[in-house]
C-alpha positions in Angstrom: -29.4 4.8 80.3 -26.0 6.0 80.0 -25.0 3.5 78.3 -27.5 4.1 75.7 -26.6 7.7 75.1 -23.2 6.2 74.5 -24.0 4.0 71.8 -25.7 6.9 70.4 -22.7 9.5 70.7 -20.5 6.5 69.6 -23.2 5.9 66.3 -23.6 9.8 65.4 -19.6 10.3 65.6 -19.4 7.5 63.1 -22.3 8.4 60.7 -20.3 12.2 61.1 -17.1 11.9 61.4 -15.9 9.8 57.9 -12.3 9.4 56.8 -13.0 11.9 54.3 -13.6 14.6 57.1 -10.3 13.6 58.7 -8.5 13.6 55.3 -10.1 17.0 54.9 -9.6 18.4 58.4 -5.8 16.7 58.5 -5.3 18.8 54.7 -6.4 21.9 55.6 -4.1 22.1 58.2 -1.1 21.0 55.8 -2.0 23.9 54.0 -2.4 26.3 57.0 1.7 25.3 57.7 2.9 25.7 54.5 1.2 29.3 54.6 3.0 30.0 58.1 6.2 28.8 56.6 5.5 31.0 53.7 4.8 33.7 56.0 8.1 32.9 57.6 10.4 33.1 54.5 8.4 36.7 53.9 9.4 37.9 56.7 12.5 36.8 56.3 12.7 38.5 53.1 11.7 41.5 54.4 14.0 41.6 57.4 17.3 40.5 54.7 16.1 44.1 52.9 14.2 42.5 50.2 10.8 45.6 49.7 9.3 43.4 46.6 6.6 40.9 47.6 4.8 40.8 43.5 8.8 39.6 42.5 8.4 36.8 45.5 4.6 35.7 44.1 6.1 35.7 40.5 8.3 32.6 40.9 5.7 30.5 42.1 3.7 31.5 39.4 6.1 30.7 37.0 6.6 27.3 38.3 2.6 26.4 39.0 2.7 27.3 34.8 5.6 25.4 33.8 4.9 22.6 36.4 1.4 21.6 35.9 1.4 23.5 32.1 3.6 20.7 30.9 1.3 18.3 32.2 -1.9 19.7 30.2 0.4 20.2 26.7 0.9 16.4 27.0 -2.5 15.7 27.6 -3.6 17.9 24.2 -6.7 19.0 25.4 -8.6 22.1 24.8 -8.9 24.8 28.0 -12.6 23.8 29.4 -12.6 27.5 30.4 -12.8 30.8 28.2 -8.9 32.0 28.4 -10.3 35.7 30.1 -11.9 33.9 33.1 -8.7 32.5 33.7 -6.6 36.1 33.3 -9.5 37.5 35.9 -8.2 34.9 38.6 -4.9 35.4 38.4 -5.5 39.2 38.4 -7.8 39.3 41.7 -5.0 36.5 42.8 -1.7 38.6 42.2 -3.7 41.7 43.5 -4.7 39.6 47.1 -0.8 38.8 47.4 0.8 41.9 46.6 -1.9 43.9 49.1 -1.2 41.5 52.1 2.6 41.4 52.1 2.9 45.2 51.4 0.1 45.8 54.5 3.3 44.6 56.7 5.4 47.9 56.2 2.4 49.8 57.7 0.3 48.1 59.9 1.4 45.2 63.1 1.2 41.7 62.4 -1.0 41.5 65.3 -3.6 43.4 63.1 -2.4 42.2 59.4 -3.6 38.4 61.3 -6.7 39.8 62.4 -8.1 41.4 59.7 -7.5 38.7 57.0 -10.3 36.6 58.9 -12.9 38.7 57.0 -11.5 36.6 53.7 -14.1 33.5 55.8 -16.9 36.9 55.5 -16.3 37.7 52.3 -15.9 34.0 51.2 -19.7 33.4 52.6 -21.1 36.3 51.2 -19.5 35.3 47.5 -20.5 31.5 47.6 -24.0 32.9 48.9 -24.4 34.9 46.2 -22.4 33.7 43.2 -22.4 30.2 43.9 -25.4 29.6 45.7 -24.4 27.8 48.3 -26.6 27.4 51.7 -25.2 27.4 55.0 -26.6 25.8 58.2 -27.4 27.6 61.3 -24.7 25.1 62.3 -22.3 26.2 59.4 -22.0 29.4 60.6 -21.9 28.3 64.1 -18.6 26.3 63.6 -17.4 29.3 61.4 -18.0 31.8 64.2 -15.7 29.3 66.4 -13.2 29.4 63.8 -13.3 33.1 64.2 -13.7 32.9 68.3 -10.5 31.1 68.6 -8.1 33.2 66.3 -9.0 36.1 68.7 -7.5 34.1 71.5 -4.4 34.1 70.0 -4.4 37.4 69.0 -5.6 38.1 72.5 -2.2 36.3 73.6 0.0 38.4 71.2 -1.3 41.8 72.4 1.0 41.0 75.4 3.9 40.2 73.2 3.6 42.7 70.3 2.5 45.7 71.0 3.9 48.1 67.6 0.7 49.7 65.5 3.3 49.9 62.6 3.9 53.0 60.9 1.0 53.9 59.7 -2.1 51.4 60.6 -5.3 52.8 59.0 -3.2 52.9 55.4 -1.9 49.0 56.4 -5.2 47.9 57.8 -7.6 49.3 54.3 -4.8 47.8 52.4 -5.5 43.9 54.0 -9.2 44.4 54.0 -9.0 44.5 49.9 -6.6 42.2 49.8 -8.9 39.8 51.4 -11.5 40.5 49.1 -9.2 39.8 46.3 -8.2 36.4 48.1 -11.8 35.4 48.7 -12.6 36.2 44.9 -9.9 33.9 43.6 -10.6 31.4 46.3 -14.3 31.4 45.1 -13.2 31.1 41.4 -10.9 28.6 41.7 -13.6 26.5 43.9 -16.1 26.8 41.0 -13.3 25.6 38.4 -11.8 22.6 40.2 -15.7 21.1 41.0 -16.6 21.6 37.7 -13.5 21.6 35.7 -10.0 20.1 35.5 -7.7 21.0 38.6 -4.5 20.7 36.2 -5.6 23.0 33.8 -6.6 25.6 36.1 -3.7 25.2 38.6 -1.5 26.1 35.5 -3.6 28.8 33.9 -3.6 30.5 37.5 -0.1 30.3 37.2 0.4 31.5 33.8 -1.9 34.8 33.8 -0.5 35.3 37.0 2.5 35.5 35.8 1.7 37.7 33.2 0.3 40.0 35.7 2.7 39.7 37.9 5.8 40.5 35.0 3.4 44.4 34.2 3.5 45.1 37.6 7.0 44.4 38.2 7.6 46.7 35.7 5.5 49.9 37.0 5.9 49.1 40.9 9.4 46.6 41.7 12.3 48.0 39.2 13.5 50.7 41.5 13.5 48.0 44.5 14.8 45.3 42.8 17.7 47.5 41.9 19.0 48.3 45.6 18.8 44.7 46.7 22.5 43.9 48.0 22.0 39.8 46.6 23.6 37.0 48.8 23.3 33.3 49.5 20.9 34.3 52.2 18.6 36.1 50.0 18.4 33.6 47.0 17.9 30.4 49.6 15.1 32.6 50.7 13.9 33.4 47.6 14.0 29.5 47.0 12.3 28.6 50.1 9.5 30.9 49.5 8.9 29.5 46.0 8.7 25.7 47.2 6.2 26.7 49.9 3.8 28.7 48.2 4.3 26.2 45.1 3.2 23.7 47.9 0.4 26.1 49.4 -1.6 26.5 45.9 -0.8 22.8 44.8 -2.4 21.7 48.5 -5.2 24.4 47.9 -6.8 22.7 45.6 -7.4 19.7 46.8 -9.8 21.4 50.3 -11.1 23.7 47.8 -12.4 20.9 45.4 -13.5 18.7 48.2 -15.4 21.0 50.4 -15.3 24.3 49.4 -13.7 28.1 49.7 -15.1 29.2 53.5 -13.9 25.6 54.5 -10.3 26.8 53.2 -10.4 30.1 55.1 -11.6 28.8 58.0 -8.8 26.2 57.8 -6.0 29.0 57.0 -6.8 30.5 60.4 -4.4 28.8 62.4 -1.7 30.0 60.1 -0.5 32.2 63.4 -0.9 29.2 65.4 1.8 27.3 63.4 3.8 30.3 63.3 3.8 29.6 66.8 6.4 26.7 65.6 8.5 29.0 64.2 9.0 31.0 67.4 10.1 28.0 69.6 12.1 26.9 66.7 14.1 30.2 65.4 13.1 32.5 68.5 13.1 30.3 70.9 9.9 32.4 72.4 7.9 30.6 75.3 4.2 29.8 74.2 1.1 31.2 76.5 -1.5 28.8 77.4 -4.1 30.7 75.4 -2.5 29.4 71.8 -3.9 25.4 72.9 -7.0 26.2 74.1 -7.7 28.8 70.5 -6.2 25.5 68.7 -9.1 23.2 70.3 -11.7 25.8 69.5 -10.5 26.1 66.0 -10.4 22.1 65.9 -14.3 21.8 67.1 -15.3 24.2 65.0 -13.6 23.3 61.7 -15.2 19.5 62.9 -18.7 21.2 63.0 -18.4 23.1 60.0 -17.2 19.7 57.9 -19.7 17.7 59.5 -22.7 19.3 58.7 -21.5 20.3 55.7 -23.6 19.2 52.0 -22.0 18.5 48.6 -22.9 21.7 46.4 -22.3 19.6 43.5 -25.0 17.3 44.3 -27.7 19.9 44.6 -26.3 21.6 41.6 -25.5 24.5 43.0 -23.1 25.8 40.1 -23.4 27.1 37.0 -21.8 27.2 33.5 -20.1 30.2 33.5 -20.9 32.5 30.1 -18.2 32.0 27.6 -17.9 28.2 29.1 -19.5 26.2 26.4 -17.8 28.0 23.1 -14.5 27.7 25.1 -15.0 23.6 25.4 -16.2 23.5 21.4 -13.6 26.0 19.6 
């Protein structure tokens, strides 16, 4: 008998588990360390004097457009997407950055960490809506785990950090929308790169984010950019922090296209858990025990989300956006 159940443990992890779960699993946390990392250089930023997190964002952008934009201008082909679709994401994008990075000079990190976990909420409740996608009792089961194990960290760093910032209510609103923003280009971006072309909308997020990112620099960064004392320290930074979050959307794609925006959230979670590499590395800070065990619960219940997890583009669940069909034929 127990050998039975074995076979059929051994037969439903196979039939589950696939290569492309792994791949996906294994991806998402490639992208949840290149975020930590880009958390890192932020920091870093921040603590060199550097008060201008939209100036940070812009160089990325600049490279995602002059990157993958050469790429679609030697293709020749025609934007698949109406151009203001593409302005709206990088708006809501640009908007999600600049809101999270300037939540730091107010609120803890303890508390900037926790509340970005309502981008998975917010994430559901657009792809519900919007999108249409369904999600399994079992879905939301492995996303609640997801959820369940980031509090054990931040459980384990309310012993370590114990600063409410400056002022928290104005730093906590401020990470709350810019989660909302996050999810809402995380949701566009899903829909493009299942339906569409991932170069052309890698780039175009890149260019009107860059557009964006140059107005704003101009009404909110001048007067900031102005007192920076500029060193070596500050442009390797600068550098860094380009390469990683150049990384970090290039990466993005690829989990958002195969499963889908709350998948990517969920998977972004242990961000603090890699940052807890940073701390051995640079701080050389000991580790609690409750960081492995939040990293297993995370693990099982990324593993149940993927694995019960449908294709929306097999039961058509999106749409042709309005716009989408003159944009292809002009």
């Amino acid at each position: 008998m127990d050998s039975s159940s074995s076979i059929c443990s051994i037969s439903w992890w196979r039939s589950k588990v696939s290569l492309k779960i792994v791949y996906l699993i294994l991806l998402g946390q490639l992208v949840s360390f290149v975020l930590a990392l880009c958390s890192f250089l932020s920091s870093l930023l921040a603590h060199l004097g550097v008060n201008a997190p939209i100036t940070q964002s812009s160089f990325n952008y600049f490279a995602l457009a002059l990157v993958y934009g050469s790429i679609l201008l030697y293709r020749g082909q025609k934007l698949r997407i109406a151009w203001y679709w593409y302005l709206l994401l990088g708006f809501v994008d640009v908007q999600g950055n600049y809101l999270v990075n300037k939540a730091y000079q107010f609120s803890s990190l303890t508390s900037v960490t926790l509340l970005d976990c309502w981008a998975v909420v917010w994430a559901i409740g657009l792809t519900w809506f919007f999108l249409g996608t369904r999600y399994s009792t079992w879905q939301l089961f492995g996303s609640a785990l997801c959820v369940l194990g980031l509090g054990l960290v931040l459980l384990s760093d309310a012993g370590i950090s114990s600063s409410g910032g400056s002022r928290p209510l104005l730093g906590d609103t401020l990470v709350i929308l810019g989660t909302i923003f996050f999810a809402c280009s995380n949701v566009g971006v899903e829909f493009c790169v299942k339906k569409k072309d991932r170069v052309e909308v890698v780039s175009m997020v890149g260019l009107y984010g860059l557009l964006v990112s140059v107005v704003q620099i101009s009404i909110l960064e001048v007067k900031s950019l102005e007192s920076v004392t500029w060193s070596t320290d500050i442009v390797l930074a600068l550098v860094g922090y380009m390469v990683s979050q150049f990384l970090f959307y290039t990466f993005s794609v690829f989990v958002l296209k195969l499963s889908g925006a709350t998948m990517f959230n969920l998977s972004i979670l242990t961000v603090d858990m890699w940052a807890v590499v940073f701390r051995i590395l640079f701080y050389h800070q000991e580790v609690d025990w409750l960081y492995f065990v939040a990293f297993a619960v995370v693990a099982v219940g990324l593993i149940i989300y993927s694995t019960t997890e449908k294709d929306p583009i097999e039961n058509g669940e999106y749409q042709v956006l309005n716009g989408e069909n003159s944009a292809i034929t002009n």
